[in-house]
GUTI-599041 format. One record per atom (N, C-alpha, C): residue in three letters; x, y, z. Coordinates in steps of 0.1 Angstrom, whole numbers, plus 5000, padded with zeros to 4 digits. Layout:
// residues N
ALAXYZ/...
***
This chain:
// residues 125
UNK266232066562/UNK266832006550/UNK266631846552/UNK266231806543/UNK266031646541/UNK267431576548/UNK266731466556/UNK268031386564/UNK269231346552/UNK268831296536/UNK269531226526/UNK270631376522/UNK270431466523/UNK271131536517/UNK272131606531/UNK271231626539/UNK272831646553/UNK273831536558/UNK272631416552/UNK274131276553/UNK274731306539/UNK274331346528/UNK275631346522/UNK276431486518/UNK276031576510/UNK276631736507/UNK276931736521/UNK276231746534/UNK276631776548/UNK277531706553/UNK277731566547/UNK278931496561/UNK280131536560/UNK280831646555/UNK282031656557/UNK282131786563/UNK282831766575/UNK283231906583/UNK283332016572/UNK283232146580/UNK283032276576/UNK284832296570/UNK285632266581/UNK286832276580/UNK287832266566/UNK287232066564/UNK287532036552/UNK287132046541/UNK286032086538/UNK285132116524/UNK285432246525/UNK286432346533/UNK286432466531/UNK288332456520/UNK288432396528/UNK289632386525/UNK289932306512/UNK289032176510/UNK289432106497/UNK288932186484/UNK287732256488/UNK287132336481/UNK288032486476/UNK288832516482/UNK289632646479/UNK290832546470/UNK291232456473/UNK292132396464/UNK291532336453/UNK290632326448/UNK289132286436/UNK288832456426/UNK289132526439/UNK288832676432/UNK290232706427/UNK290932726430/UNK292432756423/UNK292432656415/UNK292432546412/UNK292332506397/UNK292032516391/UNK290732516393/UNK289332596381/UNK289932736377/UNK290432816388/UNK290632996382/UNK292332966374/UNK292932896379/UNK294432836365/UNK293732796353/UNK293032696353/UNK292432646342/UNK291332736331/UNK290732806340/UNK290132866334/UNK291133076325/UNK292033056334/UNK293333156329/UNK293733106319/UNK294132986319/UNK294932926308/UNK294132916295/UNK293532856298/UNK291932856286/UNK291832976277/UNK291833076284/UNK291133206280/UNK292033296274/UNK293733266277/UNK294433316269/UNK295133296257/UNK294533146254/UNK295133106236/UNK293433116229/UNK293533096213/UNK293033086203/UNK291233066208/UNK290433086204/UNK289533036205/UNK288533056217/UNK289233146228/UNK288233156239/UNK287033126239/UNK286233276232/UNK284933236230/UNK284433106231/UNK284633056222/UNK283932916223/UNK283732846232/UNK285432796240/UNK285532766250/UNK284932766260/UNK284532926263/UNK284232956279/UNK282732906278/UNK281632886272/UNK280332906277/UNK280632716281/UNK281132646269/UNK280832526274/UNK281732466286/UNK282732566290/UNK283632526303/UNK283532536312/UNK282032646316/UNK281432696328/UNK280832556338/UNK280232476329/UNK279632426339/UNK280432326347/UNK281232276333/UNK282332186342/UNK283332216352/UNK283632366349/UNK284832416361/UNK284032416374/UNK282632466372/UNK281632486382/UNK281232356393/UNK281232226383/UNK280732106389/UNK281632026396/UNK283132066389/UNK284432006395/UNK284632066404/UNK284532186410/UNK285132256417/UNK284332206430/UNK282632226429/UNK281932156439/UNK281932056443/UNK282531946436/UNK282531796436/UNK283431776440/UNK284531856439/UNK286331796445/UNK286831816456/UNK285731836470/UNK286131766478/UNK285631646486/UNK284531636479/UNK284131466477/UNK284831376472/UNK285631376463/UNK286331296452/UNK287831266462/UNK287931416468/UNK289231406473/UNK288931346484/UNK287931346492/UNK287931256506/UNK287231076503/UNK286931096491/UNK286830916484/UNK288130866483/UNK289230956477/UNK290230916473/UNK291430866488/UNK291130976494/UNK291530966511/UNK291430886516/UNK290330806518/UNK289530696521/UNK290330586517/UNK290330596506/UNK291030436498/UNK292430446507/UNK293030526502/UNK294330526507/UNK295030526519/UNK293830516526/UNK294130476540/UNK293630366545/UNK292730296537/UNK292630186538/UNK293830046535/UNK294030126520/UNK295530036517/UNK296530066525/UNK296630206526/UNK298130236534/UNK297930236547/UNK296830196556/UNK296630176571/UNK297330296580/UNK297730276595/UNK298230396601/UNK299830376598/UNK300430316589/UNK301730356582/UNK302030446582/UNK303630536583/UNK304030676579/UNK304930606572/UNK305130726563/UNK306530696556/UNK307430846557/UNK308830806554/UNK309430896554/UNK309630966539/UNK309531056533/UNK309931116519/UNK310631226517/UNK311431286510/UNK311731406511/UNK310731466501/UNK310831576506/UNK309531716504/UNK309331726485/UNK310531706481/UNK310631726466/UNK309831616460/UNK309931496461/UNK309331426460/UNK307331416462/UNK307631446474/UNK306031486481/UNK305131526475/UNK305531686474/UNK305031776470/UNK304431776452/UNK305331726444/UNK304631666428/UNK303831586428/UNK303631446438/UNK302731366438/UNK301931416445/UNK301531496455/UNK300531546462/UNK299431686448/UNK300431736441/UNK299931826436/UNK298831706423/UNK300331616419/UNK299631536408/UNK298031446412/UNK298231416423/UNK296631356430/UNK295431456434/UNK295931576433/UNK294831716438/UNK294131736424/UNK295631736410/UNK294631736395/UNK293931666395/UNK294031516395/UNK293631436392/UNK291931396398/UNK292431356410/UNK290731416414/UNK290231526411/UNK290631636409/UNK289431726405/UNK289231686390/UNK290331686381/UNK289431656367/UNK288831556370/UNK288831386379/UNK287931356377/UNK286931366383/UNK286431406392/UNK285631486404/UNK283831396399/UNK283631426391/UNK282231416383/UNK282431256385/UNK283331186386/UNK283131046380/UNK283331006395/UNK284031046405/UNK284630976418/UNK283831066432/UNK283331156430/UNK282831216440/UNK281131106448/UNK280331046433/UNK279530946439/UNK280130866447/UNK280930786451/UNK281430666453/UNK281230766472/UNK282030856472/UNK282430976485/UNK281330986490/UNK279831036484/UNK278831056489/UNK277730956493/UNK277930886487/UNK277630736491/UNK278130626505/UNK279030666506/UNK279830656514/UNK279630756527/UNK279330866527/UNK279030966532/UNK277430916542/UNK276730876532/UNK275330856533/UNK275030786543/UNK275630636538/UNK275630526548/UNK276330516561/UNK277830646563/UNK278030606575/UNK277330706584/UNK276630816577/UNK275930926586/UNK273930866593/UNK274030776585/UNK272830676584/UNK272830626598/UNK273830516598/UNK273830446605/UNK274630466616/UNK275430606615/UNK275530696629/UNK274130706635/UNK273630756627/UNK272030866634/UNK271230686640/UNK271430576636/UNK270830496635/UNK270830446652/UNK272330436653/UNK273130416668/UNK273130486677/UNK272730636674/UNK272430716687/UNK271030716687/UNK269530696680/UNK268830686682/UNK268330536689/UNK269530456687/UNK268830336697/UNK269130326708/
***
């Protein structure tokens, strides 16, 4: 496989693209439930395929761009919260990156590119 494409589709552990990726798929199969049961399916579904398809593959890129940031701002900080709270903003940041997945996943793979780059760069010298 071309080095450009295992630095980026490849730089994220097996672990976490398994896992961001199953939470990318349960949205898509809600969204695509919800869809399918009011007015109008048909129409809906042909032109929905590709997008449920490209979000779903893209959203754990988007979600480890988003990761990224937020650890940048929020540094090795913990905070304390209770779970109720947590848990809505955690689910509301999982939507949000995946709908926007298409628009935020370059920024991840890009990202991806350069630091697998210039890893392979440092162990080759």
């Amino acid at each position: 496989m071309p080095p450009i494409l295992t630095d980026t589709f490849g730089g994220l552990s097996v672990s976490y693209y398994f896992r961001q990726f199953s939470f990318g798929l349960a949205i898509s199969a809600l969204l695509y439930f919800v869809i399918t049961q009011g007015q109008g399916a048909e129409q809906m579904q042909v032109a929905m395929w590709p997008f449920l398809i490209l979000n779903t593959l893209l959203y754990p890129y988007a979600r480890f761009s988003y990761e990224q940031v937020v650890g940048f701002v929020m540094g090795n900080n913990t905070f304390y919260i209770p779970i109720i709270i947590m848990l809505p903003v955690k689910l509301f940041t999982i939507i949000m990156c995946w709908g926007w997945a298409i628009l935020i996943a370059p920024f991840g793979l890009i990202y991806l590119y350069f630091y697998h780059r210039r890893a392979r760069r440092q162990i080759s010298s």
